[in-house]
N, C-alpha and C positions, 0 to 999 in steps of 0.2 A: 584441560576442559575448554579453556577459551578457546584455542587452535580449533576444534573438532570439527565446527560448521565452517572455520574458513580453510575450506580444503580444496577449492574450487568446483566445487560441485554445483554451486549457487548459481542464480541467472545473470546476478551481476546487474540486474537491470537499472539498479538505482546510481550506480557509480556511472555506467556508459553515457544514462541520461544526461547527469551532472558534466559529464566531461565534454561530453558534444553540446551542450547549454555554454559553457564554459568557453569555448574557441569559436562555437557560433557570436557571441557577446563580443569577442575580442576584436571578430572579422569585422563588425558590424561598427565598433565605434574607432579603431586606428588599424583596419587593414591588417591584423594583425593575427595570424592561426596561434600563435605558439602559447602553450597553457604557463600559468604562473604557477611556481610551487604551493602559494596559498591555495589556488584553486583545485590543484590535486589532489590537497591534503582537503581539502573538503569532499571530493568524491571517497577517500576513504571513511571520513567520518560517518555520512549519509549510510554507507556500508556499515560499519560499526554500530550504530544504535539500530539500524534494521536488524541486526543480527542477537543483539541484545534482548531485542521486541519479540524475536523469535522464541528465546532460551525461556523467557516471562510469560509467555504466551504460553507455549508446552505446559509449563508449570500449574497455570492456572486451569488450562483444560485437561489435564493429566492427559496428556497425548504420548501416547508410545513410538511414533515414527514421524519423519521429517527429514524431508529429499532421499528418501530412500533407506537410510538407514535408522537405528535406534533414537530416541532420545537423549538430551545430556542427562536428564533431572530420571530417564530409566536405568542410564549405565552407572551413575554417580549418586544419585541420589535426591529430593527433591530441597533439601536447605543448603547442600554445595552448587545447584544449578542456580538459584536465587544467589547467591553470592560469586558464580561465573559472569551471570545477566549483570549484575551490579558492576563487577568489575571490566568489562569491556566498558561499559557507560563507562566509568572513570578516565579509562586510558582515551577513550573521543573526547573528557571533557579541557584532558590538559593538550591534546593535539588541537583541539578547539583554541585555548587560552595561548598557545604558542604563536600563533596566526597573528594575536596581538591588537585586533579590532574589534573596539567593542561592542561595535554596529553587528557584526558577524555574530560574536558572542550572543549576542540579543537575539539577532532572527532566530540559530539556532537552537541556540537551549528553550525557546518559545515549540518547537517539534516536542523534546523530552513532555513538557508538560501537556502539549496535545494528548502526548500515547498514553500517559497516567489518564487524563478526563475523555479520552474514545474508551479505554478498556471497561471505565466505571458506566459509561452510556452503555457499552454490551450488558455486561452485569443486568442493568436495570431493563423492565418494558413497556410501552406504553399501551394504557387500556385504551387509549382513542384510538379509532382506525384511521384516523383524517391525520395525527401526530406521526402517526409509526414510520410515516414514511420520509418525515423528515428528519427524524428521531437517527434512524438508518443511514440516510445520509451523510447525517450531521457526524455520526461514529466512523465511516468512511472517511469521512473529511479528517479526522481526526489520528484514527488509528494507522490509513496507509499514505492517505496524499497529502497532509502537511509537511511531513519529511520530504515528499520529491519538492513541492510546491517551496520550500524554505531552502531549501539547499540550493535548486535553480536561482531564487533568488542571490543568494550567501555568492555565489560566483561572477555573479550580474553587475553585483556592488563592488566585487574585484576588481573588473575586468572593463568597466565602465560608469561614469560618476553619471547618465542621465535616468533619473526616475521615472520615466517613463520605459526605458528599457529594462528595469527591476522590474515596474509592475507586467510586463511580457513573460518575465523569463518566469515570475509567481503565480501567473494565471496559464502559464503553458504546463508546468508542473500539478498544481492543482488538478486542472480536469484531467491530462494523463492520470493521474495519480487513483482518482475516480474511478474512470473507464478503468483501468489495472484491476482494481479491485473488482468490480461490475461482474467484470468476466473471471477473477477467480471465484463470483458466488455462483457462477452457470456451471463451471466448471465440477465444481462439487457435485452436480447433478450430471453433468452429462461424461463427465470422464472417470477411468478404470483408475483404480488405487495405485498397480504399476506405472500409470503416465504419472501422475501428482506426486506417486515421491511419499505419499500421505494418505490415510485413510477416507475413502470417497464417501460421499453425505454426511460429512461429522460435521457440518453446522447442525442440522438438524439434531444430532445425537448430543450434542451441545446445547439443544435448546434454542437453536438462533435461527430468527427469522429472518432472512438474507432476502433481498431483490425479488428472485425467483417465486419463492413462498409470497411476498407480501403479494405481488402481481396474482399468482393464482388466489389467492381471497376473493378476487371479485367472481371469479367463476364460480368457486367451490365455497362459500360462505361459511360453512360446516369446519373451517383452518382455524375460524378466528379463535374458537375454545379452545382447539390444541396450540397455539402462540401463546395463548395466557397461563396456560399448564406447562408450556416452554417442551412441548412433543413429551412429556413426564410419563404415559399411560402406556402400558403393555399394546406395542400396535401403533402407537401416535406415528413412529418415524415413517416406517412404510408406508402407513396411510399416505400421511403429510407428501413422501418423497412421490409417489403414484398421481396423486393428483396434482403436484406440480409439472408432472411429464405430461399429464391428458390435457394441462391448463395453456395455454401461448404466455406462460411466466417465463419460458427461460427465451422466448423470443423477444421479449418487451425489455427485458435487461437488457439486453447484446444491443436493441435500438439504443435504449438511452445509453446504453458503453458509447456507441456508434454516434451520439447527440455531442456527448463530452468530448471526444477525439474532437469533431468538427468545430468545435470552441478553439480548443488547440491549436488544430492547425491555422485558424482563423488570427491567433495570437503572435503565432509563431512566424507568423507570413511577413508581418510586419518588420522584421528584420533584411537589416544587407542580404541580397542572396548568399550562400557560401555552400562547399557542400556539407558542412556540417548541421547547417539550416536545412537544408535539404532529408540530410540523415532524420534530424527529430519530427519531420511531418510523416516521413517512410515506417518511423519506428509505431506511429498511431495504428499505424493497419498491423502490425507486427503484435500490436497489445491487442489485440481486435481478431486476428484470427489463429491465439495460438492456442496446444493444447494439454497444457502443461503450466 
C-alpha cells in the first residue's frame, strides 16, 4: 500500500526543489556542488509526508482517483489507508531522527503539524469576507508551502551555518510553495481531468473556496451564499464553476502566483551564482506555466 503512489508517476517537485536548494547552499557558502547524505535524505523525507498528505487527504475527501489511477483508501479500503498515511509518516520520522540534529528534527516535524492545522482551517469557513482571504492563505501556507519552505530550510542549516542564508533558502520555498498551490487552484478550473491525473472542479464539489472563487466574489456577489453553504445546493457547483470562468478569478490568481514567484526569485538571487541557483529561478516560471 505504501509503495503504490511511489511508483514514479509523481512530479517529484518537492524532492528536485530541496535538492537544487541543497547544492545551491553548498556552492554558495565553500564552493562546493556535491550534496551531503543528510541532505538527500531530506529531499526524500519532503517526498514522504507529501505522499502521506496525499493518502490523508483522499481519505478525508473521499476521492476516487489520484495521478491517474485508483485511490489507496478505494482499492484497500478507508481505515487501511489511514493506517498506510500513518505509516509512511513514521518511516520520514525515524529517517528524520537518523540525520541526528535536533535543529532539523525541529524545523521538520514543525511541517507535520502545519498539515494537521491547514487541513482543520479547510474543514472550517469564514463568514467574513475581508477574512476569507486570509484565512485561504493562511491554509496554503500551511497545507502545501511549509513543507517546501522547511525543508529548503532543513538543507540550508546543512549545508551552511549563516542564518541569513536559512532565512533565503525558507522564504524561497514559502512563496514557491504558494504560487505551486495558486496555480493548482486555477488549474481545477481550467484543466480536463486526463491532464490532472484527478477529477476537475472537485474543490468546488468539496465545498472549497480556492483563489479563483474568492476573486470572482467581487464580480458576482450572489458566490458569497453558496461559500457559506460550502456549493451544498442542487446547481451550486456549476453555477459557482460558470461564473468563475465569466469572472477575471482565474487571471488575478495566476498574477498573484506570478507576485510570489517574483518574491522568490528576489530571494533566491541573493545567493553565489551557480547553475543550480540558476535552476530554482527557472523552476518559478515552470510552477507558473504548467498544466498539470
Amino acid at each position: 500500500m505504501c509503495e503504490y503512489y511511489f511508483d514514479g508517476r509523481g512530479k517529484a517537485f518537492r524532492p528536485i526543489v530541496v535538492v537544487l536548494m541543497a547544492r545551491a547552499c553548498n556552492v554558495h557558502h565553500n564552493n562546493c556542488r556535491d550534496m551531503q547524505a543528510s541532505q538527500r535524505t531530506i529531499a526524500l523525507i519532503a517526498e514522504m509526508i507529501h505522499t502521506a498528505s496525499l493518502v490523508h487527504d483522499d481519505i478525508i475527501d473521499d476521492a476516487s482517483s489520484r495521478r491517474g489511477k485508483d485511490t489507496v483508501n478505494q482499492i484497500w479500503g478507508e481505515k487501511k489507508a489511514v493506517l498506510a498515511g500513518d505509516f509512511i509518516l513514521s518511516v520520514a520520522s525515524v529517517a528524520l531522527a537518523r540525520i541526528g540534529n535536533t535543529t532539523i528534527i525541529s524545523v521538520l516535524t514543525q511541517v507535520i503539524e502545519d498539515l494537521v492545522r491547514g487541513e482543520f482551517l479547510q474543514l472550517g469557513s469564514k463568514e467574513n469576507e475581508n477574512e476569507r482571504f486570509a484565512h485561504y492563505i493562511e491554509k496554503t501556507f500551511k497545507k502545501t508551502a511549509s513543507l517546501l519552505a522547511n525543508s529548503c530550510k532543513a538543507v540550508s542549516i546543512l549545508g551552511c551555518p549563516d542564518p541569513v542564508v536559512h532565512e533565503i533558502a525558507y522564504q524561497y520555498g514559502k512563496n514557491v510553495g504558494i504560487a505551486f498551490q495558486l496555480i493548482d487552484d486555477v488549474l481545477d478550473f481550467t484543466s480536463c481531468t486526463d491532464q490532472l491525473g484527478k477529477p476537475a472542479a472537485s474543490d468546488l464539489k468539496l465545498g472549497l473556496a480556492t483563489g479563483p472563487a474568492l476573486f470572482a466574489c467581487e464580480q458576482f456577489p450572489e458566490m458569497n451564499a453558496m461559500i457559506m453553504r460550502r456549493f451544498s445546493l442542487p446547481g451550486d457547483v456549476e453555477r459557482a464553476r460558470q461564473y468563475v470562468l465569466q469572472s477575471d478569478g482565474v487571471q488575478q490568481t495566476t498574477y498573484l502566483a506570478q507576485q510570489y514567484c517574483h518574491k522568490a526569485i528576489r530571494e533566491i538571487s541573493k545567493l553565489r551564482p551557480s547553475p543550480e541557483r540558476d535552476a530554482l529561478i527557472q523552476l518559478t516560471e515552470i510552477v507558473l506555466t504548467r498544466d498539470k
